[in-house]
C-alpha positions as CSV (number, residue, x, y, z in Angstrom):
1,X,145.3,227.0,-45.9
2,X,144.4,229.4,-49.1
3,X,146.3,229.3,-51.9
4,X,147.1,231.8,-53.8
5,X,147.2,231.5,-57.9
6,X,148.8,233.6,-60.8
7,X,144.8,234.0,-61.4
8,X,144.1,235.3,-57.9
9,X,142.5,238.8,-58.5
10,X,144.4,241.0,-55.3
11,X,143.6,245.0,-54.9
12,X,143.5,247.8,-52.5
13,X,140.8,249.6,-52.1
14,X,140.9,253.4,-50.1
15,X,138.3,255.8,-50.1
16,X,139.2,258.9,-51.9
17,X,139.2,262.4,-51.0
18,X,138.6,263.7,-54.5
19,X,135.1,262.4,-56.0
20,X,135.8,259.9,-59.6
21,X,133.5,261.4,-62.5
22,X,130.0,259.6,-61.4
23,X,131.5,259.1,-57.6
24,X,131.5,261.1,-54.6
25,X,133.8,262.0,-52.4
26,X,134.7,259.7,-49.8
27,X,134.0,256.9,-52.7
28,X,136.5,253.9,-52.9
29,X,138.9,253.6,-55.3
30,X,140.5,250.1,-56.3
31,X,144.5,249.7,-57.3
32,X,145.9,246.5,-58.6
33,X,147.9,245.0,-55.4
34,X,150.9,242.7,-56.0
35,X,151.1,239.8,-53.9
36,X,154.4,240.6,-52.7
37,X,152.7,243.8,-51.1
38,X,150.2,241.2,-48.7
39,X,151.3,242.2,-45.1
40,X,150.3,240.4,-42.1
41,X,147.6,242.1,-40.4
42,X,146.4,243.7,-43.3
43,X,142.4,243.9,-43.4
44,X,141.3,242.0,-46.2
45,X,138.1,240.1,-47.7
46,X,139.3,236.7,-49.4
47,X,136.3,234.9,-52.0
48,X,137.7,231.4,-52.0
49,X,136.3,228.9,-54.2
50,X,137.3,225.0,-54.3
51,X,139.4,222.9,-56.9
52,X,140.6,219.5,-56.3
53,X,139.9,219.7,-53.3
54,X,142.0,223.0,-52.2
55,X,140.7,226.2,-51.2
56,X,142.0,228.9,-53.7
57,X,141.9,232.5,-53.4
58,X,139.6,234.1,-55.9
59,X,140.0,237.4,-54.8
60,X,141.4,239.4,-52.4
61,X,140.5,242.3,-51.1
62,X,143.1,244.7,-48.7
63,X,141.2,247.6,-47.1
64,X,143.3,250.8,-46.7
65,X,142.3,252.4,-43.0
66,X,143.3,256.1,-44.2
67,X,141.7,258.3,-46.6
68,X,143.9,258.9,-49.5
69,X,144.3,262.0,-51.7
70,X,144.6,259.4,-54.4
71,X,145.6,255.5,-54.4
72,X,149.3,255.0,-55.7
73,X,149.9,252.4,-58.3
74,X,151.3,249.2,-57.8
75,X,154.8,250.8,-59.5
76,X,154.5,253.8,-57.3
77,X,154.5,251.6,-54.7
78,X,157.0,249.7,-55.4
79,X,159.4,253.1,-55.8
80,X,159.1,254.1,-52.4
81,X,159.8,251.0,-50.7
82,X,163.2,251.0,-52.6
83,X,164.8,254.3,-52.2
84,X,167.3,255.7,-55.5
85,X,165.1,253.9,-58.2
C-alpha cells in the first residue's frame, strides 16, 4: 500500500493546445490536483520513497488523455463538479 501525506506533491498534467511563452504547442502543462480529485483508473506516475518502513507517495503524477484548450484550476474544478456555486 502507498500512502499518501499532506506533503505528497499530486498534479495534472495535459498537453496544451496554445504554446506557454518558451513552449510549443502541444507542450504539457501541470495544475495542482487535490487528492480528493484521484479517480480509479486514472493514469498516473507515483515516485515513492521509504520512511519507517512505509512506502509514501512523493509525487503523483495524473496524465490527462485529451488535449486541452487550457488546464482548469483545482477551484475551477471543483465548481463544476458542484453545480449553483
Amino acid at each position: 500500500m502507498i500512502e499518501l501525506t499532506p506533503d505528497t506533491k499530486i498534479e495534472l498534467v495535459a498537453r496544451s493546445a496554445e504554446a506557454a511563452p518558451g513552449d510549443w504547442p502541444g507542450g504539457f502543462r501541470e495544475t495542482p490536483l487535490a487528492a480528493t480529485e484521484l479517480k480509479p483508473g486514472a493514469f498516473a506516475t507515483v515516485k515513492t520513497a521509504k520512511r519507517d518502513g512505509r512506502l509514501i507517495a512523493v509525487e503523483i503524477t495524473v496524465v490527462s488523455p485529451t488535449l486541452a484548450r487550457s488546464v482548469a484550476t483545482p477551484e475551477q474544478r471543483s465548481a463544476r463538479a458542484t453545480p449553483g456555486k
